[in-house]
N, C-alpha and C positions, 0 to 999 in steps of 0.2 A: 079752464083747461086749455091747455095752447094746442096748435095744431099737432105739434109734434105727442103729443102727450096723448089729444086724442087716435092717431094715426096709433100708435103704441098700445092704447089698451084694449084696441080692436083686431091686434095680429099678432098678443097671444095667448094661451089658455089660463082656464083659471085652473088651479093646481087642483082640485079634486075631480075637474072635467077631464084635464088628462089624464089623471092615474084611470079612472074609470075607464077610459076606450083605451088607456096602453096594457089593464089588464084583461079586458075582454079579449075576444075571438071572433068577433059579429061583424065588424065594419062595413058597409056597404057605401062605395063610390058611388056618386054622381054626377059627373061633369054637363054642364049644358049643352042641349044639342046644339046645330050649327044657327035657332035663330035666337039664340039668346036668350031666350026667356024658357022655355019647356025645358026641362029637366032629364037627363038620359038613365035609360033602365040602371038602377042600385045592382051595380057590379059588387060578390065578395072578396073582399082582398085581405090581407095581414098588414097591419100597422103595429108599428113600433112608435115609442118614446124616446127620447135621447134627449136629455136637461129638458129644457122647456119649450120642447119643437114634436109633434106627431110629424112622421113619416109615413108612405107609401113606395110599393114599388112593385113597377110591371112585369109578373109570370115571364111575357112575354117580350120584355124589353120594352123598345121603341113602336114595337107593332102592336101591342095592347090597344084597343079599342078607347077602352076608357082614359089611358094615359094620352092618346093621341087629341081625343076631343078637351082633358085636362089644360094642354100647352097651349091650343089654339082659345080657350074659352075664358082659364085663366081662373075658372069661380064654379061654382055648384054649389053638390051638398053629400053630405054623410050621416048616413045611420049608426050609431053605434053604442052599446050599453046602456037603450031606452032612448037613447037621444036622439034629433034631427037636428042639425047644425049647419046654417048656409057655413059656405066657407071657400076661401080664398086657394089658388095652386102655385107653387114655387116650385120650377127644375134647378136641383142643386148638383151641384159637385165637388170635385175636390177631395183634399182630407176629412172630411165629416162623413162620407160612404165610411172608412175603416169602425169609425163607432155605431155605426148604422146598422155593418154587418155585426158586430159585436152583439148588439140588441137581439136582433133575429137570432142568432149563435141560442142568447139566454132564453128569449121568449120560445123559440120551434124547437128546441132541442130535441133529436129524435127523432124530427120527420123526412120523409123521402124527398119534401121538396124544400128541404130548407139549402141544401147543395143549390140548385138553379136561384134561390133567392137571394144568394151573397155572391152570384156568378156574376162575371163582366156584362152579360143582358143585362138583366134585373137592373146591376149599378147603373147603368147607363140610364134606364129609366127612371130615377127616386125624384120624390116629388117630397115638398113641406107643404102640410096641410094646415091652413091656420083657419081660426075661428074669422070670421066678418062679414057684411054684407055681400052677398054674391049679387055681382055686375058683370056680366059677359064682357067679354074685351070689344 
């Protein structure tokens, strides 16, 4: 397996581990604290699916706690659908929010706060959550 191959089958899911947490409601964040190795309290959040990428994104935008220790740490971990999964953090943007919020639109339908989770906060904060070794930055 070449480098590239194995960098590849480490950043993304296997196809019944995603359906599993994009059908669930459970997911709980974990970013590392600031020394890199201890783990920060399993925040619950909403995650979406979109092709073969889980997403996150911050209530609160930029000021989410757990979004803010995400960017700076880069790694942790998630609970979710039975699962505990170290895992890797990516700030995205661009065109991929419009199918992001598409996602939520299907997944929240109905709820009061699915308005502030497709708002320009939220978008501002989406993160890609991949499966792999968690290394603090």
């Amino acid at each position: 397996m070449t480098v590239q191959q194995s960098k590849a089958a480490t950043s993304t899911w296997q196809k019944d581990e995603l359906r599993r947490i994009a059908e669930a409601d459970d997911l709980h964040i974990a970013p590392f604290r600031e020394d890199g190795v201890t783990y920060g309290t399993p925040t619950w959040i909403w995650s979406i699916a979109v092709e073969d990428a889980l997403y996150v994104r911050g209530y609160n935008g930029q000021n989410s706690r757990w979004y803010q220790a995400a960017v700076r740490q880069k790694a942790g971990l998630i609970i979710a659908a039975g699962m505990t999964k170290e895992v890797t953090f990516e700030v995205v943007d661009g065109p991929i929010n419009d199918r992001i919020d598409d996602a939520y639109r299907a997944k929240y339908r109905g709820s009061p706060y699915l308005s502030p989770m497709i708002g320009a906060r939220a978008r501002a904060a989406t993160v890609r959550v991949m499966p792999g070794k968690a290394k603090a930055a």
